[in-house]
PDBQT receptor file of N, H, CA, C and O in Angstrom, charges set to zero:
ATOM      1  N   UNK A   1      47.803-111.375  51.318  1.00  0.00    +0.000 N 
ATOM      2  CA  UNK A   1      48.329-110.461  52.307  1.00  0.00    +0.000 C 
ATOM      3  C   UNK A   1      47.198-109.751  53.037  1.00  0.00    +0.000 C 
ATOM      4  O   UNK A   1      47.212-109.596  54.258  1.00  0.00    +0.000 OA
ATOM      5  N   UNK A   2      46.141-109.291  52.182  1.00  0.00    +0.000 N 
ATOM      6  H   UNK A   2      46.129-109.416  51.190  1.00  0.00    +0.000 HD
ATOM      7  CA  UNK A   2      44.928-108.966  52.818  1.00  0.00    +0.000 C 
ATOM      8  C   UNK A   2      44.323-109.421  53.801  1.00  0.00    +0.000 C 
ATOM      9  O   UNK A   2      43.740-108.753  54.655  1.00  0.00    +0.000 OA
ATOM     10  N   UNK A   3      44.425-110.675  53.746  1.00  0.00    +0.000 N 
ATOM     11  H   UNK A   3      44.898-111.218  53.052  1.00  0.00    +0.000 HD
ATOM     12  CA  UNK A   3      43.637-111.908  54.760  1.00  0.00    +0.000 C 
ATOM     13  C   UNK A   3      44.688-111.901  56.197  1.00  0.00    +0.000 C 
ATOM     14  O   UNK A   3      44.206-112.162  57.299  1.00  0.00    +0.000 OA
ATOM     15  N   UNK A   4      46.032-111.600  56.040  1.00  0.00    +0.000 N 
ATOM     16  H   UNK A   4      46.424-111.387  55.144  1.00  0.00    +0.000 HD
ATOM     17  CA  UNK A   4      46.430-111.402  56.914  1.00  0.00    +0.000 C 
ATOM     18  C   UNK A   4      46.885-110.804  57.744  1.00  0.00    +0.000 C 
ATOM     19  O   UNK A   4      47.374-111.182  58.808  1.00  0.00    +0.000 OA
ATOM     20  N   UNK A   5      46.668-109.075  57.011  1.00  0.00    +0.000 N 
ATOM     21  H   UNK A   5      46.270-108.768  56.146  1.00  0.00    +0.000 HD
ATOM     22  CA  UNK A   5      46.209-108.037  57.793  1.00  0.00    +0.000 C 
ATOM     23  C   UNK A   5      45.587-108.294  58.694  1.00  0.00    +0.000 C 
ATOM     24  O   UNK A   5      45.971-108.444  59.854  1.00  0.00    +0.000 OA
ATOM     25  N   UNK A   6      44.151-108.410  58.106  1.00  0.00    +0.000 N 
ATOM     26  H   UNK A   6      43.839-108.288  57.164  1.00  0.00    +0.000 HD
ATOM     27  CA  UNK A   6      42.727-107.882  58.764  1.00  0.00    +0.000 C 
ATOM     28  C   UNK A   6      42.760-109.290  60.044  1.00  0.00    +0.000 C 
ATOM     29  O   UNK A   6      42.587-109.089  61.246  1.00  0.00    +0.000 OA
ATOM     30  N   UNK A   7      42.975-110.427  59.533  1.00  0.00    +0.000 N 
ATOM     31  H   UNK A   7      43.116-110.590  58.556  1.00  0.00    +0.000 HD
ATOM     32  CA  UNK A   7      42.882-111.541  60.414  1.00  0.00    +0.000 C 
ATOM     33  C   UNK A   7      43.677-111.847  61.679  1.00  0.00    +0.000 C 
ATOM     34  O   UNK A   7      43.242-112.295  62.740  1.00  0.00    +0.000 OA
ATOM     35  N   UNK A   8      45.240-111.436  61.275  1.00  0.00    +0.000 N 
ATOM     36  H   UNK A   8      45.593-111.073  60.413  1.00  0.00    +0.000 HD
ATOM     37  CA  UNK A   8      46.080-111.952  62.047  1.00  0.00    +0.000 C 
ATOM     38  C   UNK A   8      46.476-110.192  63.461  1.00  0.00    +0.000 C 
ATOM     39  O   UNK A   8      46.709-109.984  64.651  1.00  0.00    +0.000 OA
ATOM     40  N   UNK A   9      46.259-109.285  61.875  1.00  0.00    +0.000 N 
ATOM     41  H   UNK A   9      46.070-109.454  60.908  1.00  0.00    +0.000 HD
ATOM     42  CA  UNK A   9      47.003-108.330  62.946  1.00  0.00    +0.000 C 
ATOM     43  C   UNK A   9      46.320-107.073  63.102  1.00  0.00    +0.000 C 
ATOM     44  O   UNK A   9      46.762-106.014  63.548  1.00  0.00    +0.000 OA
ATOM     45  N   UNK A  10      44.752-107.457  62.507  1.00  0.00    +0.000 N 
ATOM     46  H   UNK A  10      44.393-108.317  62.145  1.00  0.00    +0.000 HD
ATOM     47  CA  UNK A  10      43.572-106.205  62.699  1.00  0.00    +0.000 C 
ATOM     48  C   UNK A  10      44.433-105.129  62.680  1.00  0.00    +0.000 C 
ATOM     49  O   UNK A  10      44.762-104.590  63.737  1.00  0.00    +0.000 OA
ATOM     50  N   UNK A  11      45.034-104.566  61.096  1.00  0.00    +0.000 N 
ATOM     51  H   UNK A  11      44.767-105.004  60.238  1.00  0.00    +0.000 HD
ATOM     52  CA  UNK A  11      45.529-103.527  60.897  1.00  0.00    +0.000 C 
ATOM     53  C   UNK A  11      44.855-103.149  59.489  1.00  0.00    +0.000 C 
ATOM     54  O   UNK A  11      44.759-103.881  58.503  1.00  0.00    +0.000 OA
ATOM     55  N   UNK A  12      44.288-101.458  59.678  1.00  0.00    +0.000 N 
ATOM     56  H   UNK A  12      44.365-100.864  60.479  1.00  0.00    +0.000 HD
ATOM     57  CA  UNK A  12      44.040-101.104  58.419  1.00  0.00    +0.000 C 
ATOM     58  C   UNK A  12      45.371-101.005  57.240  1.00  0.00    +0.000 C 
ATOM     59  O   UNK A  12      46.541-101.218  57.558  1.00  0.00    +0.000 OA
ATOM     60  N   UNK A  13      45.104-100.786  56.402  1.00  0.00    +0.000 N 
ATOM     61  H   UNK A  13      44.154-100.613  56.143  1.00  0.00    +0.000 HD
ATOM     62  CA  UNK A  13      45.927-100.559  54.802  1.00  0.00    +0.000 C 
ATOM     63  C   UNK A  13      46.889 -99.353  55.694  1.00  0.00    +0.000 C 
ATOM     64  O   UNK A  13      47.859 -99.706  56.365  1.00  0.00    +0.000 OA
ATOM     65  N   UNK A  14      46.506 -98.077  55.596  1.00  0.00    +0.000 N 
ATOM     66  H   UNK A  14      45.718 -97.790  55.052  1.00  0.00    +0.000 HD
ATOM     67  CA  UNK A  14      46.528 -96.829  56.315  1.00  0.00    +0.000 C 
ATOM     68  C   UNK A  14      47.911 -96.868  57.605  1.00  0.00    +0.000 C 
ATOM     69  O   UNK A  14      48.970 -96.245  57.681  1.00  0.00    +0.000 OA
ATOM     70  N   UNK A  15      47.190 -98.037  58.589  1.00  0.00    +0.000 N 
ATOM     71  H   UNK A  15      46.330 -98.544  58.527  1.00  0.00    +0.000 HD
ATOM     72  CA  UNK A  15      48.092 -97.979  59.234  1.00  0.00    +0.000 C 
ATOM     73  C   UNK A  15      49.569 -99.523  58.882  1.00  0.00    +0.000 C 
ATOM     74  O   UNK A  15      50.668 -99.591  59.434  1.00  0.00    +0.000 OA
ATOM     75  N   UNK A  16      49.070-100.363  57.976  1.00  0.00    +0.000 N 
ATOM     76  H   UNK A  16      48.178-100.308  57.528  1.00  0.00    +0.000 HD
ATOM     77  CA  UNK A  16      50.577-100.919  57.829  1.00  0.00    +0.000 C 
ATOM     78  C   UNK A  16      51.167-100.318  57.006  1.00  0.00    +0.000 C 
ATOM     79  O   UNK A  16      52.194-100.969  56.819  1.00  0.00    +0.000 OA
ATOM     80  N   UNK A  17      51.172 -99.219  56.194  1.00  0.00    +0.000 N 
ATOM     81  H   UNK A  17      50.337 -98.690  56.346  1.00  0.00    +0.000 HD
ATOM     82  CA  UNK A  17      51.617 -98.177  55.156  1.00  0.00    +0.000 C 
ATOM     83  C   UNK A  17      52.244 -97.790  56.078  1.00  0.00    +0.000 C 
ATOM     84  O   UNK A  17      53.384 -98.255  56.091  1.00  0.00    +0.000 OA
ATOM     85  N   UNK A  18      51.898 -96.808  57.271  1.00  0.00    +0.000 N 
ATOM     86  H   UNK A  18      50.972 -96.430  57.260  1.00  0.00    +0.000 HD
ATOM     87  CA  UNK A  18      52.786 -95.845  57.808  1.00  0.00    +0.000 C 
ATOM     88  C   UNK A  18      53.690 -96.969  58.391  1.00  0.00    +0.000 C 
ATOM     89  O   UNK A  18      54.823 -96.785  57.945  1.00  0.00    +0.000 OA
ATOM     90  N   UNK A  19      53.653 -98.096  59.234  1.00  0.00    +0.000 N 
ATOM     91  H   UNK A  19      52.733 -98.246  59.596  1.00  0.00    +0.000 HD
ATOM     92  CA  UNK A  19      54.830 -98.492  59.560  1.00  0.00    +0.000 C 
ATOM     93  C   UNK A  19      55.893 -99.149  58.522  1.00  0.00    +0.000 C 
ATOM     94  O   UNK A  19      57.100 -99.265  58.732  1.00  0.00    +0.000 OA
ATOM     95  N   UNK A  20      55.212 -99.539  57.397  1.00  0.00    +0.000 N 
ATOM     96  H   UNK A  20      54.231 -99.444  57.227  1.00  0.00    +0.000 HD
ATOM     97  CA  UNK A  20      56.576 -99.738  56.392  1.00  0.00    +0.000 C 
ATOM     98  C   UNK A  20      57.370 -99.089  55.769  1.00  0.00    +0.000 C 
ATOM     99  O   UNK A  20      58.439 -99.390  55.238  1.00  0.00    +0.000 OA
ATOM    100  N   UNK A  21      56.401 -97.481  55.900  1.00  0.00    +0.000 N 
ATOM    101  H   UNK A  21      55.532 -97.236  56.331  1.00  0.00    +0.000 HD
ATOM    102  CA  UNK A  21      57.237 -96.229  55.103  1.00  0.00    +0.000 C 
ATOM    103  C   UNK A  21      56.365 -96.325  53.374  1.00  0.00    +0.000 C 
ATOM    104  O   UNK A  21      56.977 -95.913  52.389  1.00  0.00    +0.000 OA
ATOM    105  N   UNK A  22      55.390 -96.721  53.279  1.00  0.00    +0.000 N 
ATOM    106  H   UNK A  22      54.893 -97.056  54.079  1.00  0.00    +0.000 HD
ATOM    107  CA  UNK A  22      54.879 -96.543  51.805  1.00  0.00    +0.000 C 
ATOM    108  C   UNK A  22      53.474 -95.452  52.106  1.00  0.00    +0.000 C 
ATOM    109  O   UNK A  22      53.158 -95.182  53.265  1.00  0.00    +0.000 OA
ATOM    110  N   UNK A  23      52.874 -95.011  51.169  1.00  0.00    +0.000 N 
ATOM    111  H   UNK A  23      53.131 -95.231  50.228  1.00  0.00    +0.000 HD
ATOM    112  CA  UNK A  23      51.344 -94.526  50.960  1.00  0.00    +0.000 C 
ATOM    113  C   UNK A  23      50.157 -95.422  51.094  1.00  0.00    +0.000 C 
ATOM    114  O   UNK A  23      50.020 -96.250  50.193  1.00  0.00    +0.000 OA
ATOM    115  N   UNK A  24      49.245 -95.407  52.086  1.00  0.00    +0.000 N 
ATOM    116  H   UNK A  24      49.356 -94.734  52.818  1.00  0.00    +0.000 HD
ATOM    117  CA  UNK A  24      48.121 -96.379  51.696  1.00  0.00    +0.000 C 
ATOM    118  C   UNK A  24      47.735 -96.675  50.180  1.00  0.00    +0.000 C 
ATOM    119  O   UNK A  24      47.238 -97.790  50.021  1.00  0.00    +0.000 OA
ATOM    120  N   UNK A  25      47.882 -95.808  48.911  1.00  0.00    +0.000 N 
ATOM    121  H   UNK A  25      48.286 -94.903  49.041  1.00  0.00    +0.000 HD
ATOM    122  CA  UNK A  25      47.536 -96.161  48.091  1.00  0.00    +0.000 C 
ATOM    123  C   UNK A  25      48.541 -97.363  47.324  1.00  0.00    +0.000 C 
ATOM    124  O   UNK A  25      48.134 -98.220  46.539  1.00  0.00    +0.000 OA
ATOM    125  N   UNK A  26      49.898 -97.174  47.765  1.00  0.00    +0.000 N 
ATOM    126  H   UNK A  26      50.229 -96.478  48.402  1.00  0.00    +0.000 HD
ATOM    127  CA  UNK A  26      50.987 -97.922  47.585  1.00  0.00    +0.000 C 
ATOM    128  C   UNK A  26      50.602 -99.100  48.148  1.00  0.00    +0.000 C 
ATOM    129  O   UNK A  26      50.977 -99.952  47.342  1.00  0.00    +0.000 OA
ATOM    130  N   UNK A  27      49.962 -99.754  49.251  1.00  0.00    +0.000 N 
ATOM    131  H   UNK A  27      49.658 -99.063  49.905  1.00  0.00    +0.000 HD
ATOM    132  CA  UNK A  27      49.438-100.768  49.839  1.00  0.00    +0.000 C 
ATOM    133  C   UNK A  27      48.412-101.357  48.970  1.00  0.00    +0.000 C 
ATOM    134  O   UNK A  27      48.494-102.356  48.257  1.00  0.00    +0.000 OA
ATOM    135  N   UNK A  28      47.450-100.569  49.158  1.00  0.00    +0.000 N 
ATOM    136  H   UNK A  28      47.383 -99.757  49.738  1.00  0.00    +0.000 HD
ATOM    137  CA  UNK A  28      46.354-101.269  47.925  1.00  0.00    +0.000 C 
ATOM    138  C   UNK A  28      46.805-101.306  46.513  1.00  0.00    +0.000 C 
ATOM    139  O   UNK A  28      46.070-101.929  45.746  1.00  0.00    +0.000 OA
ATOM    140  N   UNK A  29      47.794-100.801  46.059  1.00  0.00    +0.000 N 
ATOM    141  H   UNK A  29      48.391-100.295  46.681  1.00  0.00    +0.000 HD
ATOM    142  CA  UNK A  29      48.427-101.225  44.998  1.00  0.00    +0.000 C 
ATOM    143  C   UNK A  29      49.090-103.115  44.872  1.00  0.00    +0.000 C 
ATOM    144  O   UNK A  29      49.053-104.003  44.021  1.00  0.00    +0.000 OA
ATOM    145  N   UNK A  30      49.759-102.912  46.565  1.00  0.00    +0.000 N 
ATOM    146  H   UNK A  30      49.789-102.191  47.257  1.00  0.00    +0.000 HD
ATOM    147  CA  UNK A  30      50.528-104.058  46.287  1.00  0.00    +0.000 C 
ATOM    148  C   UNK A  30      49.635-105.481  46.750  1.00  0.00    +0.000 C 
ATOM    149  O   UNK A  30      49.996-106.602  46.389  1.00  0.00    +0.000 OA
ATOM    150  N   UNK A  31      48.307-105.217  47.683  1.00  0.00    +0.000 N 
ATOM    151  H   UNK A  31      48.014-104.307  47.976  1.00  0.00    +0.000 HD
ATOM    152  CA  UNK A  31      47.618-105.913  48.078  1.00  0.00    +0.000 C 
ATOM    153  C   UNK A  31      46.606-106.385  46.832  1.00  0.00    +0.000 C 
ATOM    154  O   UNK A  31      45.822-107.314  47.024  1.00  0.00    +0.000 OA
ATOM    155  N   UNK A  32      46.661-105.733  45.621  1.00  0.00    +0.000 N 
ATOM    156  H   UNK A  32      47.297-104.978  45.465  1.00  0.00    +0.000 HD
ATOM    157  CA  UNK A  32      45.721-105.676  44.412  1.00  0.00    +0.000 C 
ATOM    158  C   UNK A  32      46.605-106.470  43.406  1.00  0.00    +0.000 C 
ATOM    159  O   UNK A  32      46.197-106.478  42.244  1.00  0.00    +0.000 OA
ATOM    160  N   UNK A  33      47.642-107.072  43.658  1.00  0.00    +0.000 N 
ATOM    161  H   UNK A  33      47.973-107.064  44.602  1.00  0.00    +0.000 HD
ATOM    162  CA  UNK A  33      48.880-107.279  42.395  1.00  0.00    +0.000 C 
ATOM    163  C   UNK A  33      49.051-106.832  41.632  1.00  0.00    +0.000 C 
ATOM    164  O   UNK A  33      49.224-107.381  40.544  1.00  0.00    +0.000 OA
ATOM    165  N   UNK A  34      49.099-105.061  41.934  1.00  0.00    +0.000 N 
ATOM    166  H   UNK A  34      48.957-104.615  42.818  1.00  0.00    +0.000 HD
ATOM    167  CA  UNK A  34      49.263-104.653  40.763  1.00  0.00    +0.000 C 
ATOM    168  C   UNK A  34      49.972-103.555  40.776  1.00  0.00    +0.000 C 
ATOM    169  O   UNK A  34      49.704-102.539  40.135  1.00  0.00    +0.000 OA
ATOM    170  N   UNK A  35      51.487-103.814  41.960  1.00  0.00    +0.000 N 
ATOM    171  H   UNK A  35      51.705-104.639  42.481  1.00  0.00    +0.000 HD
ATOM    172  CA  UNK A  35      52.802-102.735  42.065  1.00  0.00    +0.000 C 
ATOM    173  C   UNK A  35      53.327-104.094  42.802  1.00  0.00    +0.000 C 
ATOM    174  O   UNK A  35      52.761-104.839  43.602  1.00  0.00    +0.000 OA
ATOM    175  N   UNK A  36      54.542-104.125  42.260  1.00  0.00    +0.000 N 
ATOM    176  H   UNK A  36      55.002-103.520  41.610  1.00  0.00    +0.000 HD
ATOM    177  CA  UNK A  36      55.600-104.890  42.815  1.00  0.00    +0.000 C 
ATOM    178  C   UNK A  36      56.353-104.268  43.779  1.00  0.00    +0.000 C 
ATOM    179  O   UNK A  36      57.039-103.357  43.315  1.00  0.00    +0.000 OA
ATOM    180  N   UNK A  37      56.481-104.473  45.165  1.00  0.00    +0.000 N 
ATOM    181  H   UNK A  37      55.924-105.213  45.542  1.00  0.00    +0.000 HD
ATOM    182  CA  UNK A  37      57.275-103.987  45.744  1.00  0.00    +0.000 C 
ATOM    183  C   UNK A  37      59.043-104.415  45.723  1.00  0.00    +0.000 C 
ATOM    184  O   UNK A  37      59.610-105.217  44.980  1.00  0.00    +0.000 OA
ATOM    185  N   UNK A  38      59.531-103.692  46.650  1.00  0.00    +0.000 N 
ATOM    186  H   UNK A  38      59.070-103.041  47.253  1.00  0.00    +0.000 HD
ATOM    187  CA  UNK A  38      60.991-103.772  46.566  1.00  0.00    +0.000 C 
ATOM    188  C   UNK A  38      60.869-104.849  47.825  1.00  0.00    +0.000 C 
ATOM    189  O   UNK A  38      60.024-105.084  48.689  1.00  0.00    +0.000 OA
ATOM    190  N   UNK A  39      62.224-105.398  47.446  1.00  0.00    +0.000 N 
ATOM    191  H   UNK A  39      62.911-105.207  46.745  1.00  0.00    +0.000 HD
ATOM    192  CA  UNK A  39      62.571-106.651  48.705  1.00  0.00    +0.000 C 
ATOM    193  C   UNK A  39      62.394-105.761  49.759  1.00  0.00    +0.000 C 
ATOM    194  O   UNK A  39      61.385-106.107  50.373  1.00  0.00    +0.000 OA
ATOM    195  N   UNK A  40      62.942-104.706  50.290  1.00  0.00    +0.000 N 
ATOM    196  H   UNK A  40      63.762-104.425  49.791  1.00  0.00    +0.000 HD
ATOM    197  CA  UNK A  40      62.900-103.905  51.790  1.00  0.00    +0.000 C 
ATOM    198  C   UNK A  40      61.082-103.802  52.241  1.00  0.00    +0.000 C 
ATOM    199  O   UNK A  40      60.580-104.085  53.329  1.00  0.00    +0.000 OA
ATOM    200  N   UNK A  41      60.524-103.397  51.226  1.00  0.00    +0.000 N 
ATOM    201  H   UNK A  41      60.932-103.167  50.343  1.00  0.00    +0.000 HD
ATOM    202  CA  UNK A  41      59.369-103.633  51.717  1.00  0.00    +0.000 C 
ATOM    203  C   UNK A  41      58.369-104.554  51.968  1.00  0.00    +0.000 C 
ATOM    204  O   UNK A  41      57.627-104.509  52.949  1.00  0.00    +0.000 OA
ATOM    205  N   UNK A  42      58.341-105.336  51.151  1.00  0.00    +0.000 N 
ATOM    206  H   UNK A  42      58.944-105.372  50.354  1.00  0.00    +0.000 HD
ATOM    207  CA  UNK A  42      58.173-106.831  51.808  1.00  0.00    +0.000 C 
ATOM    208  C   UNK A  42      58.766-107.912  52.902  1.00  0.00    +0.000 C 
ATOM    209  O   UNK A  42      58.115-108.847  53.369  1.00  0.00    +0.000 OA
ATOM    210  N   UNK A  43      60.222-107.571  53.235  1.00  0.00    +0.000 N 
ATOM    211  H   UNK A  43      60.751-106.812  52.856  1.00  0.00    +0.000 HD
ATOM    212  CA  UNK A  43      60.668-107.751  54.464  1.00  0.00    +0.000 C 
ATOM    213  C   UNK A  43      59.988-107.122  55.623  1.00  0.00    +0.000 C 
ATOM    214  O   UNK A  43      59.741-107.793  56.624  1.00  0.00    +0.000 OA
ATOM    215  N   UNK A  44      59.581-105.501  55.512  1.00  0.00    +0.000 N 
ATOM    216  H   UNK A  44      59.782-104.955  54.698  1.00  0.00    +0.000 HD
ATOM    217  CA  UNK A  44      58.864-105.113  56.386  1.00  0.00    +0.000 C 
ATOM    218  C   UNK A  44      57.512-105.343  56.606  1.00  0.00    +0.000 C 
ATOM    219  O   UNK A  44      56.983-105.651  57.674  1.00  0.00    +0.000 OA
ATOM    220  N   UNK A  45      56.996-105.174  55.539  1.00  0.00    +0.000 N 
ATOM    221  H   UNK A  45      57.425-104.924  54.671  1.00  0.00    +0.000 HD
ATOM    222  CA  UNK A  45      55.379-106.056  55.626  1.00  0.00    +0.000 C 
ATOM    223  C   UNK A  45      55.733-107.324  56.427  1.00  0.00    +0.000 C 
ATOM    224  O   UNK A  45      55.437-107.266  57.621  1.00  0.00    +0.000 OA
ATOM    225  N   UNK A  46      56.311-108.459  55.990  1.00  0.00    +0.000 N 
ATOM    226  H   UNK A  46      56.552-108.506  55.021  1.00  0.00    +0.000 HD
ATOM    227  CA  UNK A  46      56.720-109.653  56.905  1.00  0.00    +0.000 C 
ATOM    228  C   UNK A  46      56.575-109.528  57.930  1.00  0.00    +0.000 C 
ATOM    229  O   UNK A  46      55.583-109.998  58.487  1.00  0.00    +0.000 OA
ATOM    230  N   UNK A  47      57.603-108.779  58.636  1.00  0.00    +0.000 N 
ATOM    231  H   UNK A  47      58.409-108.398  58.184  1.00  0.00    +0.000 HD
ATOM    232  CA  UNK A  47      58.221-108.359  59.900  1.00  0.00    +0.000 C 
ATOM    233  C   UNK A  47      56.719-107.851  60.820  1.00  0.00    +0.000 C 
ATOM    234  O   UNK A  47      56.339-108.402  61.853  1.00  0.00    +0.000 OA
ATOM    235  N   UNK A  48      55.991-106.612  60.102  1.00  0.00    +0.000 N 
ATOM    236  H   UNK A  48      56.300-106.164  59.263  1.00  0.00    +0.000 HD
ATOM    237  CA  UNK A  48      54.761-106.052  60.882  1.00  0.00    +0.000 C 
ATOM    238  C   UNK A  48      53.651-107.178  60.688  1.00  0.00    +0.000 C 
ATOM    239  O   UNK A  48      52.674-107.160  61.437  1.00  0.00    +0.000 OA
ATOM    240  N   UNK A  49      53.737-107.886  59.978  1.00  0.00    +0.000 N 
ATOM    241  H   UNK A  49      54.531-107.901  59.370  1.00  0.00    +0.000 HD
ATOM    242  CA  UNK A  49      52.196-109.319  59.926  1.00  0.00    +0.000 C 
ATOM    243  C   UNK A  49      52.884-110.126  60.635  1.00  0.00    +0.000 C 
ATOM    244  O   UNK A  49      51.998-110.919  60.955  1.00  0.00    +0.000 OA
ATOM    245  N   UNK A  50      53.917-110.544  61.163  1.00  0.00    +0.000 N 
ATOM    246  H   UNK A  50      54.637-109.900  60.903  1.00  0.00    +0.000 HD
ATOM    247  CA  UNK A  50      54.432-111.514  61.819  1.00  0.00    +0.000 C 
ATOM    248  C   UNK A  50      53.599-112.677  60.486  1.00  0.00    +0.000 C 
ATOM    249  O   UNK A  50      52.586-113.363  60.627  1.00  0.00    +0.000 OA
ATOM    250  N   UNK A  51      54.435-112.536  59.341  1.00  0.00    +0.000 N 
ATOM    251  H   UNK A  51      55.258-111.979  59.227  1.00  0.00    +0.000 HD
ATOM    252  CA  UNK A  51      54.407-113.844  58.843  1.00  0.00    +0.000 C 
ATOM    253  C   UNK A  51      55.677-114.253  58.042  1.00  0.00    +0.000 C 
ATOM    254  O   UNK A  51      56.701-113.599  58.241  1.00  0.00    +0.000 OA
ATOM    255  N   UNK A  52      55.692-115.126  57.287  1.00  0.00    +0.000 N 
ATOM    256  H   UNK A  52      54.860-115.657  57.125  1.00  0.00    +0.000 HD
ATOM    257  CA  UNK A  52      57.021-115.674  56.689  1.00  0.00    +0.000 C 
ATOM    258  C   UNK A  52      56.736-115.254  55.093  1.00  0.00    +0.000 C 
ATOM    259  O   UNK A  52      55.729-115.465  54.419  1.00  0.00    +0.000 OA
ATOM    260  N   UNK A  53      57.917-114.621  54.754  1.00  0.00    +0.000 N 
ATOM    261  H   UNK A  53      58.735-114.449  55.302  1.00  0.00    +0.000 HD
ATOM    262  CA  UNK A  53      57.641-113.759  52.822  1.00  0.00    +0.000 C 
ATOM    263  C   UNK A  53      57.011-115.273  52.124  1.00  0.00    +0.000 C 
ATOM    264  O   UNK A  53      56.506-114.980  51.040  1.00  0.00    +0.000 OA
ATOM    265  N   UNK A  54      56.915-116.401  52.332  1.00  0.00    +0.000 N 
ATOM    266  H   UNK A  54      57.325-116.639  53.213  1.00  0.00    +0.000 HD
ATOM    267  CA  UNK A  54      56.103-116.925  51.050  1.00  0.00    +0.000 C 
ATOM    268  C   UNK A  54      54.711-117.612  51.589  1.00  0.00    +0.000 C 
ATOM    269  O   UNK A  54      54.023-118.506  51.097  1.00  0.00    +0.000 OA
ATOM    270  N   UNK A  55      54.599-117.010  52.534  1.00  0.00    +0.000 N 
ATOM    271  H   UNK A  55      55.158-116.284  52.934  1.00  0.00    +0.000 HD
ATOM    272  CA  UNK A  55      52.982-116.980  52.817  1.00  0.00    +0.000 C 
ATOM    273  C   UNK A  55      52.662-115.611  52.592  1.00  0.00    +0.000 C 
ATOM    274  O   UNK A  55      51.463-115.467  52.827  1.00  0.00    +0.000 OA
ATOM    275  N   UNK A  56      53.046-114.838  52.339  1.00  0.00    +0.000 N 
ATOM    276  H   UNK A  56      54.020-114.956  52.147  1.00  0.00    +0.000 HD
ATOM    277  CA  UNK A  56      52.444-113.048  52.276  1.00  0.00    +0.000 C 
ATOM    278  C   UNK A  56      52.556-113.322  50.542  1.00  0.00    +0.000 C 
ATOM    279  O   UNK A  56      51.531-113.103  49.897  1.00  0.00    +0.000 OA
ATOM    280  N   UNK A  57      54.042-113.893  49.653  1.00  0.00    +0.000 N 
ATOM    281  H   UNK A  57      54.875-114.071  50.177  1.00  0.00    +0.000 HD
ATOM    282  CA  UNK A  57      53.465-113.346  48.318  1.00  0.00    +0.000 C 
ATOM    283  C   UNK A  57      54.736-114.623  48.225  1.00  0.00    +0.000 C 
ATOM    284  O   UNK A  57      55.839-114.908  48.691  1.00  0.00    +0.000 OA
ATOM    285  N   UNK A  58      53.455-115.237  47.061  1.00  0.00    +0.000 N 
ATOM    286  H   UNK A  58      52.558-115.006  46.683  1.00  0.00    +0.000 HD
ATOM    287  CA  UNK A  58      53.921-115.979  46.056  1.00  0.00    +0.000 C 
ATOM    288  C   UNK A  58      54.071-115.854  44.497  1.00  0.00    +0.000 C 
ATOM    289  O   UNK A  58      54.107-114.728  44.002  1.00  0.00    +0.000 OA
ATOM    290  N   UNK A  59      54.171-117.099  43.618  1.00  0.00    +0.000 N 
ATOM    291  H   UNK A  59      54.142-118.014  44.020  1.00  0.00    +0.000 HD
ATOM    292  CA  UNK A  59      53.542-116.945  42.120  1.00  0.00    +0.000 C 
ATOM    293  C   UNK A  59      52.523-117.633  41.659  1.00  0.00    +0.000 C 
ATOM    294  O   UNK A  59      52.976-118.668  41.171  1.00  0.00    +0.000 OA
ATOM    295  N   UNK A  60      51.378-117.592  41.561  1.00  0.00    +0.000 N 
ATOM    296  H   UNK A  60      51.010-116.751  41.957  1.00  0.00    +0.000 HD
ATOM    297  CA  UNK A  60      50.368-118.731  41.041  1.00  0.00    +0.000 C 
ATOM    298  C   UNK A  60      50.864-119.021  39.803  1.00  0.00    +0.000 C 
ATOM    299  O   UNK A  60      51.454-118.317  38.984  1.00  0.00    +0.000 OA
ATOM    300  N   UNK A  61      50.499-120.280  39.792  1.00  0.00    +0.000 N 
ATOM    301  H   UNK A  61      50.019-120.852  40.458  1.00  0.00    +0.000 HD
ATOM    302  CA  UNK A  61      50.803-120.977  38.257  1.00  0.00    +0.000 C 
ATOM    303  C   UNK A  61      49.795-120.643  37.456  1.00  0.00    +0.000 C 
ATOM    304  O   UNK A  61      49.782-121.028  36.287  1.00  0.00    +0.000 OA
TER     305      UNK A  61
């Protein structure tokens, strides 16, 4: 998801936080795998990266 921040939509942590409604630290939580978000917010992450939910987050084997 990181890679497609910075790459696709040159947005800091900071500012895709405020448009999804979470805390930047809530971002680097979820960009770190290490807070699961709720479906609503990963729809919105989607929605603001203009990408599709299983290119933003999958499961590695």
């Amino acid at each position: 998801m990181k890679i497609v921040r910075l790459e696709r939509e040159k947005l800091t942590q900071s500012e895709l936080a405020k448009l999804v409604g979470v805390t930047r630290q809530t971002m680097n939580l979820i960009e770190a795998n290490k807070y699961n978000p709720s479906i609503r917010v990963c729809l919105l992450i989607s929605k603001h990266l203009e990408c599709p939910l299983d290119e933003l987050f999958w499961i590695e084997n």
